[in-house]
TIFIKOL-899666 format. One record per residue (C-alpha): residue number from 0; residue in one letter; y, x, z negated. Coordinates in steps of 0.001 Angstrom, whole numbers, plus 500000, padded with zeros to 6 digits. Layout:
BEGIN
[site NUM, 'A', [Y, X, Z]]
...
***
This chain:
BEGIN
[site 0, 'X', [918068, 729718, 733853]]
[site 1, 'X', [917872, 730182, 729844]]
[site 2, 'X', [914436, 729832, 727874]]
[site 3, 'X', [914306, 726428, 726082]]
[site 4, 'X', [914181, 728453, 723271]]
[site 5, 'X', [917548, 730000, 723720]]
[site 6, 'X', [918954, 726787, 723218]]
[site 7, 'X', [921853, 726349, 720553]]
[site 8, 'X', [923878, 722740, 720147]]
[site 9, 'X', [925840, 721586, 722506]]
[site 10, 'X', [924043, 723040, 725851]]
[site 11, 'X', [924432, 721085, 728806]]
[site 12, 'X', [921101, 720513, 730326]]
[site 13, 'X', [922214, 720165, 733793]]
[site 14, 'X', [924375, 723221, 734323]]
[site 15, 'X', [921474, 725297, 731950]]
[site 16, 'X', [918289, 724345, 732768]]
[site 17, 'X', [918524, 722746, 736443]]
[site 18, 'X', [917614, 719168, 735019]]
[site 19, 'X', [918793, 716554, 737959]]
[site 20, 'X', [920990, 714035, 737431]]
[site 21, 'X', [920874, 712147, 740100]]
[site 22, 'X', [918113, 709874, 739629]]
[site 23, 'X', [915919, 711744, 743017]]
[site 24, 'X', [913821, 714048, 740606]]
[site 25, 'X', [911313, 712366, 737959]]
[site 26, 'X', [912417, 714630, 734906]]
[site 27, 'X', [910061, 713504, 732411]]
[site 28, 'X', [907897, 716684, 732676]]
[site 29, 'X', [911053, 719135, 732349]]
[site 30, 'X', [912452, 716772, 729426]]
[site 31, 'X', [909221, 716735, 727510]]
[site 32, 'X', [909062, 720798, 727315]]
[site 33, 'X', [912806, 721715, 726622]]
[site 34, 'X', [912796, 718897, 723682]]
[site 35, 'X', [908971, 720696, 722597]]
[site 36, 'X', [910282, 724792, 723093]]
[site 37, 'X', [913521, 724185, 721508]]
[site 38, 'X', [915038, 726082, 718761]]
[site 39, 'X', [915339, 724142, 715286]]
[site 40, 'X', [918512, 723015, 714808]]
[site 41, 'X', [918826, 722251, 718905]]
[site 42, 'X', [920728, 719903, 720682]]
[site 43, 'X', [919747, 719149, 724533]]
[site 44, 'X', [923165, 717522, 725603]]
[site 45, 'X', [923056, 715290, 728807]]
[site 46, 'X', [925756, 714507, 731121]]
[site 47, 'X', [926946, 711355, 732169]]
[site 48, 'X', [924179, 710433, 735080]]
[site 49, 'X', [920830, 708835, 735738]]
[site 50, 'X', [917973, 710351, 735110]]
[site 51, 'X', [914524, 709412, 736031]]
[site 52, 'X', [911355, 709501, 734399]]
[site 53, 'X', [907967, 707932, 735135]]
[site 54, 'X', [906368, 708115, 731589]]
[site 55, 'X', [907430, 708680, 727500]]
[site 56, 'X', [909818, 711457, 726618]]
[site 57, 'X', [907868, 712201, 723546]]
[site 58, 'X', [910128, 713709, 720387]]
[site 59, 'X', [907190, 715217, 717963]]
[site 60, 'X', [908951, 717779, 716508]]
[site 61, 'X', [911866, 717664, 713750]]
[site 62, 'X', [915327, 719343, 713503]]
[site 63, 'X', [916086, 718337, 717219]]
[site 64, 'X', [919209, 716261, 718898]]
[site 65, 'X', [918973, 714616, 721856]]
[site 66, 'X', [922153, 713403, 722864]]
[site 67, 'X', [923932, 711547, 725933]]
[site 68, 'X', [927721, 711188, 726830]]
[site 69, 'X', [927856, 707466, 726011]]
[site 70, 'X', [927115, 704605, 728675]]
[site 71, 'X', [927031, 706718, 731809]]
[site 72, 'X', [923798, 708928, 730420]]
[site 73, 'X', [921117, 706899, 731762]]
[site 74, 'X', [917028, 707217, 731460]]
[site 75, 'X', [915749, 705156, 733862]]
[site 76, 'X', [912173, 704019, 733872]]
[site 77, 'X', [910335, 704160, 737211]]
[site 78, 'X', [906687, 703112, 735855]]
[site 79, 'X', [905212, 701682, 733243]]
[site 80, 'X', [904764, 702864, 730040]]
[site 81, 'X', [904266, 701842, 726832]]
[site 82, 'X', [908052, 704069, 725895]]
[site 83, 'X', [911045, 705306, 726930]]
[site 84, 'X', [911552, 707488, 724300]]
[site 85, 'X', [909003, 708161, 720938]]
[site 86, 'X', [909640, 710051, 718182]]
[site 87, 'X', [906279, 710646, 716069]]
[site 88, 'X', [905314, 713089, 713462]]
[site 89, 'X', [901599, 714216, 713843]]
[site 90, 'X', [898169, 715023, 710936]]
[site 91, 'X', [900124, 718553, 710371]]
[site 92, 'X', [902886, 716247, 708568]]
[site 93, 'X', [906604, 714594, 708714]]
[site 94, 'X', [909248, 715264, 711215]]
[site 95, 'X', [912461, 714985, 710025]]
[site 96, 'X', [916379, 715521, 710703]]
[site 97, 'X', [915597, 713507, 714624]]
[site 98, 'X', [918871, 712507, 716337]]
[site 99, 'X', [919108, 710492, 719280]]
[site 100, 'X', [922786, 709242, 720199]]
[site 101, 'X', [924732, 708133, 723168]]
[site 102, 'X', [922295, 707262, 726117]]
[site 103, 'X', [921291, 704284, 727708]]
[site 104, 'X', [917599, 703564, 728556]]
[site 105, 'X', [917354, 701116, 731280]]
[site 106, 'X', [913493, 699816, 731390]]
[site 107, 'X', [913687, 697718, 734303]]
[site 108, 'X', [911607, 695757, 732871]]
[site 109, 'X', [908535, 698160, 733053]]
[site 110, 'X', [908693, 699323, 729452]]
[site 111, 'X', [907277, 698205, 726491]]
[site 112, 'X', [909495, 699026, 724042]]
[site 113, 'X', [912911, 701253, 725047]]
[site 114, 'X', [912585, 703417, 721906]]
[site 115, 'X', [909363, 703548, 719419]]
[site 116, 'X', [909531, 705391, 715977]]
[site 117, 'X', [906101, 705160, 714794]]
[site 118, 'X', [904939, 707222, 712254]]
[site 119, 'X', [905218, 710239, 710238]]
[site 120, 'X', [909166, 710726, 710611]]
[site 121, 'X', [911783, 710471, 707894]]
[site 122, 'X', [915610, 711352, 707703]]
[site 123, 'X', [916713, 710441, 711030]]
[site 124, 'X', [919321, 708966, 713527]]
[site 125, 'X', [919295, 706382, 715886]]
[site 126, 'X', [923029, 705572, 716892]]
[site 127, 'X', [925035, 704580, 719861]]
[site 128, 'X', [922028, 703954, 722557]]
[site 129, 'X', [921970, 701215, 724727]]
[site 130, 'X', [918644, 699909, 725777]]
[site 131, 'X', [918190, 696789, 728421]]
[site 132, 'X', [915432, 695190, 730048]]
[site 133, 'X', [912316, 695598, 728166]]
[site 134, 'X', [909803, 693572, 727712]]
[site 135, 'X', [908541, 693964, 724061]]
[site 136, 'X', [911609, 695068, 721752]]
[site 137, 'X', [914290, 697219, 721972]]
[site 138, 'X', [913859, 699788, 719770]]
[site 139, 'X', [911107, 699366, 717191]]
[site 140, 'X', [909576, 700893, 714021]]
[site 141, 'X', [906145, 700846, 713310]]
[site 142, 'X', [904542, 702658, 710249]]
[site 143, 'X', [901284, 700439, 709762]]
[site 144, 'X', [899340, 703181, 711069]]
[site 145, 'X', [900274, 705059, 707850]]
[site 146, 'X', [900123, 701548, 705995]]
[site 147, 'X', [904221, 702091, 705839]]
[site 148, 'X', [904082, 705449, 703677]]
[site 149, 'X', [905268, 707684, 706539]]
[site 150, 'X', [908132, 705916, 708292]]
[site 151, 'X', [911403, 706034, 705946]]
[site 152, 'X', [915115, 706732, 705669]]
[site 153, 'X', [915485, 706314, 708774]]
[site 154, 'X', [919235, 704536, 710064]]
[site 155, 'X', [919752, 702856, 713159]]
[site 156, 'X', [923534, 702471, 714095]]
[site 157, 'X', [925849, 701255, 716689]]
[site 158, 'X', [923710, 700408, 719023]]
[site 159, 'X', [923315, 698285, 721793]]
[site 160, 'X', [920313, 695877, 723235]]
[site 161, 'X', [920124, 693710, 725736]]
[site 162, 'X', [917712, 691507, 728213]]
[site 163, 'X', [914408, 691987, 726153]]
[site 164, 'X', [912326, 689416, 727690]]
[site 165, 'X', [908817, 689091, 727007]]
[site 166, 'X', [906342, 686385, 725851]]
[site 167, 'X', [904794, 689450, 723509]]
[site 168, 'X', [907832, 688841, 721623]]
[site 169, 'X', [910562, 690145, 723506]]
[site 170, 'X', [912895, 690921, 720329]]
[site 171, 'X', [915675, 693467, 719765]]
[site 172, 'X', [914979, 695669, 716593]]
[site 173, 'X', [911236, 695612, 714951]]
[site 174, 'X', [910910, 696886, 711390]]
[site 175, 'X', [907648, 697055, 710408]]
[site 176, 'X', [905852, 698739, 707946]]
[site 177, 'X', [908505, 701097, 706683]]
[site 178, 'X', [911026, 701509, 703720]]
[site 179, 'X', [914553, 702987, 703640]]
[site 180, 'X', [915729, 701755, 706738]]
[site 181, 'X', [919595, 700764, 707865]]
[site 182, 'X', [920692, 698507, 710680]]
[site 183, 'X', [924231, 698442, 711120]]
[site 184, 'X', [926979, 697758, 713508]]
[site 185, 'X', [924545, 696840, 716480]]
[site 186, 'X', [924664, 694330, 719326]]
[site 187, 'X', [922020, 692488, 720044]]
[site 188, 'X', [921901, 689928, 722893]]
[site 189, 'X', [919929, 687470, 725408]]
[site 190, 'X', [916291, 688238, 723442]]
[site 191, 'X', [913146, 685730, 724266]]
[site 192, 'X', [912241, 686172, 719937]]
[site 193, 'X', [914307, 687586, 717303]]
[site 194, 'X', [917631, 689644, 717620]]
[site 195, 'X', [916227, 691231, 714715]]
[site 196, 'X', [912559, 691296, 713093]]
[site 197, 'X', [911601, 692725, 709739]]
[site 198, 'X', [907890, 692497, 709063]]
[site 199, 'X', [906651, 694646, 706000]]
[site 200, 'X', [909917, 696374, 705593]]
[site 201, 'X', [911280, 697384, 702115]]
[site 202, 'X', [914276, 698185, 700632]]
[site 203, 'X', [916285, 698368, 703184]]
[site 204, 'X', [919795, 696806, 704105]]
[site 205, 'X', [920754, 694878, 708021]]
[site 206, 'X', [924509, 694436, 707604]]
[site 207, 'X', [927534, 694112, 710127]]
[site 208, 'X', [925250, 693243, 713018]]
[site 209, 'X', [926089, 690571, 716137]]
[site 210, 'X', [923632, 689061, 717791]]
[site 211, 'X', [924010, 686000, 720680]]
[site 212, 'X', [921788, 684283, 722748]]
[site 213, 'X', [918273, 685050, 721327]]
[site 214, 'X', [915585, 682947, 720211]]
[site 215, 'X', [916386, 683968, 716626]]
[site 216, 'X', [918710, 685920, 714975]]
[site 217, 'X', [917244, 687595, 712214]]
[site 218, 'X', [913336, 686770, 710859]]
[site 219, 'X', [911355, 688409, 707869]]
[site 220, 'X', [907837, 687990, 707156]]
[site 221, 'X', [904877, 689803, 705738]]
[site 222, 'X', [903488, 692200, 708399]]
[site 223, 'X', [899839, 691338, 709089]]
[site 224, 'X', [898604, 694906, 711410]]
[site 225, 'X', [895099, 695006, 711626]]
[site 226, 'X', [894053, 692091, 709961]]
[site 227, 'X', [896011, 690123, 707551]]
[site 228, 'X', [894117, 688972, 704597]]
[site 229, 'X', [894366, 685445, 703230]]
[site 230, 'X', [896195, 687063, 699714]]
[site 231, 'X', [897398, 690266, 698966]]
[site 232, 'X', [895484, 692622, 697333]]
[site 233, 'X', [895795, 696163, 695196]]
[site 234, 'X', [896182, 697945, 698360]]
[site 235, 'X', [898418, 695403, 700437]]
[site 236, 'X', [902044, 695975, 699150]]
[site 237, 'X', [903184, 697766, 701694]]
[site 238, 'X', [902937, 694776, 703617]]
[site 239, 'X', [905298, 692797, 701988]]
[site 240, 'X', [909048, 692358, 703337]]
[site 241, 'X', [910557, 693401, 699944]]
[site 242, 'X', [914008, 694204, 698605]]
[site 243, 'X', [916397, 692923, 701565]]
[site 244, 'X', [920043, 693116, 701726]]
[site 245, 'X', [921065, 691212, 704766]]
[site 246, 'X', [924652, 690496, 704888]]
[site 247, 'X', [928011, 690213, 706802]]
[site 248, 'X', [925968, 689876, 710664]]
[site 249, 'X', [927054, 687732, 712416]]
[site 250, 'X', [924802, 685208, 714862]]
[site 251, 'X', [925645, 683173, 717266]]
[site 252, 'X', [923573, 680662, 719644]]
[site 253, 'X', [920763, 681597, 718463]]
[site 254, 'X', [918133, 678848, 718294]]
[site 255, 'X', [917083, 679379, 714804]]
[site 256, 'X', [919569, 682080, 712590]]
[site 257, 'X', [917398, 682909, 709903]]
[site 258, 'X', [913671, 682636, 709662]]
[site 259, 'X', [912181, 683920, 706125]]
[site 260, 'X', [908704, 683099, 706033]]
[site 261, 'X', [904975, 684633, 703672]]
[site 262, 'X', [905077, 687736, 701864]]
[site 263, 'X', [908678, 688259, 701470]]
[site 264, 'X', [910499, 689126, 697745]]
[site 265, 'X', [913391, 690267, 696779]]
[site 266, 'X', [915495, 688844, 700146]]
[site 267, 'X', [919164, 688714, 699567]]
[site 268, 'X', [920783, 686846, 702839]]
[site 269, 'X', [925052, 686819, 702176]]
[site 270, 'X', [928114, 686315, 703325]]
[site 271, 'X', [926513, 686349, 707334]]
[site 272, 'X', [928680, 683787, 710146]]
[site 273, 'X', [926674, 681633, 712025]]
[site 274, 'X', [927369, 679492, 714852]]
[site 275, 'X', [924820, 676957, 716318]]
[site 276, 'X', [924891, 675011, 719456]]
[site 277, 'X', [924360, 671178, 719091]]
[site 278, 'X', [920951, 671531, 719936]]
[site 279, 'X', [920208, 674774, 718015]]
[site 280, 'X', [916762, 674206, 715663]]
[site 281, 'X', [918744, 675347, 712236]]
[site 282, 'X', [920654, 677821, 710380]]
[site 283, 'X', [917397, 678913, 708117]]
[site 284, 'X', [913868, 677939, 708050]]
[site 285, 'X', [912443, 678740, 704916]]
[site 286, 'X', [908567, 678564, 705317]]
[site 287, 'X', [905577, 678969, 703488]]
[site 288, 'X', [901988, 677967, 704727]]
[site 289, 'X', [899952, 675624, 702834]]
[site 290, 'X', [896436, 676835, 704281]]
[site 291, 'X', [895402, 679255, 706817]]
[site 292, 'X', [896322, 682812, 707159]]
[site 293, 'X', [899100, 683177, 705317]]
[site 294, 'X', [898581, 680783, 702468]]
[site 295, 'X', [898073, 683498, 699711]]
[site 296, 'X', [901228, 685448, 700282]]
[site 297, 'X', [904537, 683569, 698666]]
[site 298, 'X', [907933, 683865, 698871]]
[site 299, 'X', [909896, 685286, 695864]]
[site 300, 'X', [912951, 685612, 694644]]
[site 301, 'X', [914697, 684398, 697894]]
[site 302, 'X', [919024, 684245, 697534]]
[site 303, 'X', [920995, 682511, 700549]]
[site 304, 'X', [924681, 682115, 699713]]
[site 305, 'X', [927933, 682515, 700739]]
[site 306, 'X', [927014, 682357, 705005]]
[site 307, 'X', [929562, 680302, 706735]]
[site 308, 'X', [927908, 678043, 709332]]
[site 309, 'X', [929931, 676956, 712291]]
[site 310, 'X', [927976, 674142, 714587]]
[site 311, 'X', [929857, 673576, 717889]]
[site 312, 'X', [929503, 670911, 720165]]
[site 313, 'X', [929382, 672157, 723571]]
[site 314, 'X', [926360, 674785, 724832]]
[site 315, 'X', [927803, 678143, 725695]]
[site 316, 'X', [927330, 678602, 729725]]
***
């Protein structure tokens, strides 16, 4: 067996370094050191199989690839965890130049989130994974720790979510707190919340998406971690949802489309195809609060045109 650190792109983890792929060994130990003793520039290339692990495989280290074979390279979760997979930059600084491509994470409903980005990582990859049965979101970014400095340029593409049920939301894709960020070309179905939720997230573009069956399609909103105060102050822009361009997705049966609520400017929502069932609540719901929480944040220089809404008159089965 080679040294993790002999590693160069392209090595197959199973013939190399003994990892099983038959779902009888929990992995997540072996995992967590080859992706920690790798090489920069790495890639730790998995076969099509299952592989089980009982607790986060933890990416906190830049210039790394961690790649499947498609649909048939499968992470299976076998207890619960907040993670399947996180990718996190630590107090020594940024990580950048993370891939992750090509493998399915299958939660089994045990997982909080199927992939978390969240914090301290710029100039990375998230593209082709497949992630079902979570209970929180599918794959979510979270730079409020940082208050959304740290988490940026980051691109999520071609991916694929499914079964996210949870009543703590149970959406697809979070945004939150970060800047820089593309969503594009992803599937997004049967989600309890949103398909897709951008909270605090700034200039950034969600284009050629499809989404069916959620609770929402897409929603934008201030984000209010830790504490939201009742109106922005000097330090509270990086809360704001600011400098949107979210275009040509397309939704359908979802039970609302769009939802653009508080502390959003600079949203641009065009040329997106809806389709609603009979019963659906609407295409949009623009909303601002007239006291409580949220009653000092407004909503700015909001465009919605050229979306072609389609309401049909039969429920899908």
């Amino acid at each position: 067996m080679k040294s993790a650190s002999q590693l160069v792109p392209g090595i197959d983890v199973v013939a190399e370094y003994g990892v099983d792929p038959t779902g009888r060994t929990d992995e997540t130990e072996r995992i967590n050191r080859l992706i920690r003793e790798a090489a920069p520039g790495s890639a730790l290339s998995f076969p099509e199989g299952t592989f089980r692990v009982s607790g986060e495989i933890v990416v906190a280290r830049g210039d790394i690839t961690v790649a499947g074979s498609g649909p048939g390279t499968v992470f299976v979760a076998d207890a619960a965890a907040e993670t399947g997979i996180r990718i996190r930059g630590s107090d020594a600084g940024e990580i950048e130049r993370v891939v992750l491509s090509q493998l399915t994470i299958e939660g089994q409903g045990l997982l909080e989130f199927g992939i978390l980005l969240d914090g301290r990582t710029s100039d990375s990859w998230i593209t082709g994974t497949n992630v079902r049965n979570c209970w929180h979101a599918g794959i979510r970014l979270w730079g409020g720790a940082d208050q959304g400095r740290t988490v940026h340029d980051i691109r999520l593409v071609n991916n694929r979510i499914g079964v996210i049920r949870g009543s703590v939301p149970g959406q697809g894709i979070e945004l939150m707190a970060c800047r820089g960020i593309t969503v594009t070309g992803s599937t997004i179905q049967t989600c309890t919340a949103a398909a897709i939720a951008v909270y605090g997230c700034q200039d950034s573009e969600v284009s050629r998406n499809y989404a069916s069956v959620c609770g929402l399609g897409i929603s934008v909103q201030v984000d209010g971690s830790g504490g939201l105060p009742s109106q922005p102050g000097a330090g509270d822009d990086w809360r704001f949802s600011r400098n949107l361009d979210i275009r040509d997705n397309e939704l359908q049966h979802c039970g609302r489309s769009f939802d653009v609520r508080e502390g959003t400017d600079g949203v641009s929502v065009t040329g997106n195809r809806v389709t609603l069932d009979i019963n659906a609540a609407s295409a949009l719901k623009l909303y601002k609060a007239e006291s409580g929480a949220f009653e000092g944040w407004p909503i700015k220089n909001f465009v919605f045109e050229s979306n072609t809404i389609t309401v049909e008159h039969v429920a899908p089965h």
